[in-house]
N, C-alpha and C positions, 0 to 999 in steps of 0.2 A: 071347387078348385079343379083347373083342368088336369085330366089322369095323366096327359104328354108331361107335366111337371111334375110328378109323382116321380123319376127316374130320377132325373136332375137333382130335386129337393134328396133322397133318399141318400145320394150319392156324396153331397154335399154334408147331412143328418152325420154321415158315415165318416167324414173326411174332420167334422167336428170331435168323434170318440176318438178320432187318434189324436188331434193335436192335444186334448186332455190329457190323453192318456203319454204323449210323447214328451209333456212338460216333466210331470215327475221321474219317467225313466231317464232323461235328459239331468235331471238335476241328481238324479242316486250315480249318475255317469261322473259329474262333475263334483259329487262328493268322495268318490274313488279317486280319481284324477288329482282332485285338488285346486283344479281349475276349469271356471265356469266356458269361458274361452275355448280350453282345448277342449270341451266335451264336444262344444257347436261345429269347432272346427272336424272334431270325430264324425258327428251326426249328419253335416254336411258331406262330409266326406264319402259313408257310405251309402248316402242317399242319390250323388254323383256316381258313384261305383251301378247301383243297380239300377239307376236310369238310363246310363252310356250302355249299358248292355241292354236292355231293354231297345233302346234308339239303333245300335248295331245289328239286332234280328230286325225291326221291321225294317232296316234299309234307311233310316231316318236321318244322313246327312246332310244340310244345307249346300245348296250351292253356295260360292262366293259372289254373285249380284244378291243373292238373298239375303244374306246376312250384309254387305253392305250398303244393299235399302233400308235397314231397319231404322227407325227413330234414334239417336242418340241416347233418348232416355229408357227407350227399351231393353236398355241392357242395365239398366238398375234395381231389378229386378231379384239379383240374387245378392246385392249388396242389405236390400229390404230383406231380406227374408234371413239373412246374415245375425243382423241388426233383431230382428224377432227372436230366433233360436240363443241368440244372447241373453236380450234381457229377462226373456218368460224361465229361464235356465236359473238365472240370479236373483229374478222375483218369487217363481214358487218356494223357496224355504221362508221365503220371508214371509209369505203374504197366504199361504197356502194355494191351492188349485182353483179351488170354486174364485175368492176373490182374484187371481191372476189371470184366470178366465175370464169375470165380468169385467175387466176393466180393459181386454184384450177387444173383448165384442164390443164395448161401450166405445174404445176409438173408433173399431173397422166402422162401426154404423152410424158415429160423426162425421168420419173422413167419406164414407160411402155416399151421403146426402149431398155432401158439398160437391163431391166428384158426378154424381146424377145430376147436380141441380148446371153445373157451367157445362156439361155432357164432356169432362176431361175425358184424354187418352182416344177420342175417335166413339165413346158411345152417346146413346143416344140422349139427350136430353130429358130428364123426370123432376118433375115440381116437386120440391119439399111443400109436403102438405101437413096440418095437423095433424093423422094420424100418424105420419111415419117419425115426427115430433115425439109424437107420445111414444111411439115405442122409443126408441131413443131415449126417454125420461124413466122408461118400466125400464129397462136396461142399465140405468144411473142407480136408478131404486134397488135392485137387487147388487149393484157392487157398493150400496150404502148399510142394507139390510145384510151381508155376507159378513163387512166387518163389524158389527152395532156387537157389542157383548160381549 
């Protein structure tokens, strides 16, 4: 593996312990609450809260050509992620973490092949090959092996 992806991969390694980890605190939110809904809307909330400030120190305002260059669909983006923080909020009591997890990864890396394979959204086009098949099937396997017993 080259070392230049060693940053990226780690970064990304690292961005996976939180969302694990931000399912169940998201859902003990939403069992306080009462509602799975208001917790998201909470969790989005202050996740807007310390990224506006964040974007306010580095100077990070859009012009107005910028933002109305953008794709139409480029601003669906927080409705997706809307729609995420909801359901993984209402699935982990049910389903617990580990299986809310594989079956989390087990879409990203259907929908990921098909989005590689037509190069949606502007990237580069990648062949669904056997291996990347099989992982995708070892990722089926372990949210089959999560719930088995």
């Amino acid at each position: 593996m080259n070392i230049s992806l060693l940053l990226p991969i780690s970064g990304i390694l690292l961005g996976g312990v939180f969302l694990s980890s931000q399912a169940p605190i998201n859902a003990a939110l939403a069992r306080s609450l009462g509602d799975p809904l208001l917790a998201a809307c909470i969790s989005f909330g202050i996740g807007f809260l310390i990224l506006a400030v964040i974007s306010a120190f580095r100077g990070g305002l859009p012009s107005g050509s910028a933002v109305a260059s953008a794709p139409w669909w480029s601003w669906l983006g927080g409705l997706l992620g809307a729609f995420y923080v909801a359901i993984v909020i209402w699935g982990v009591p049910q389903l617990g973490v580990v299986s809310t997890v594989a079956a989390l990864v087990f879409g990203q890396v259907v929908a990921a092949l098909i989005l590689d394979a037509v190069g949606a959204f502007g990237l580069p086009v990648q062949e669904i090959s056997w291996q990347r098949i099989v992982a995708a099937l070892l990722i089926l396997g372990g949210l089959v092996l999560s719930r088995a017993g």
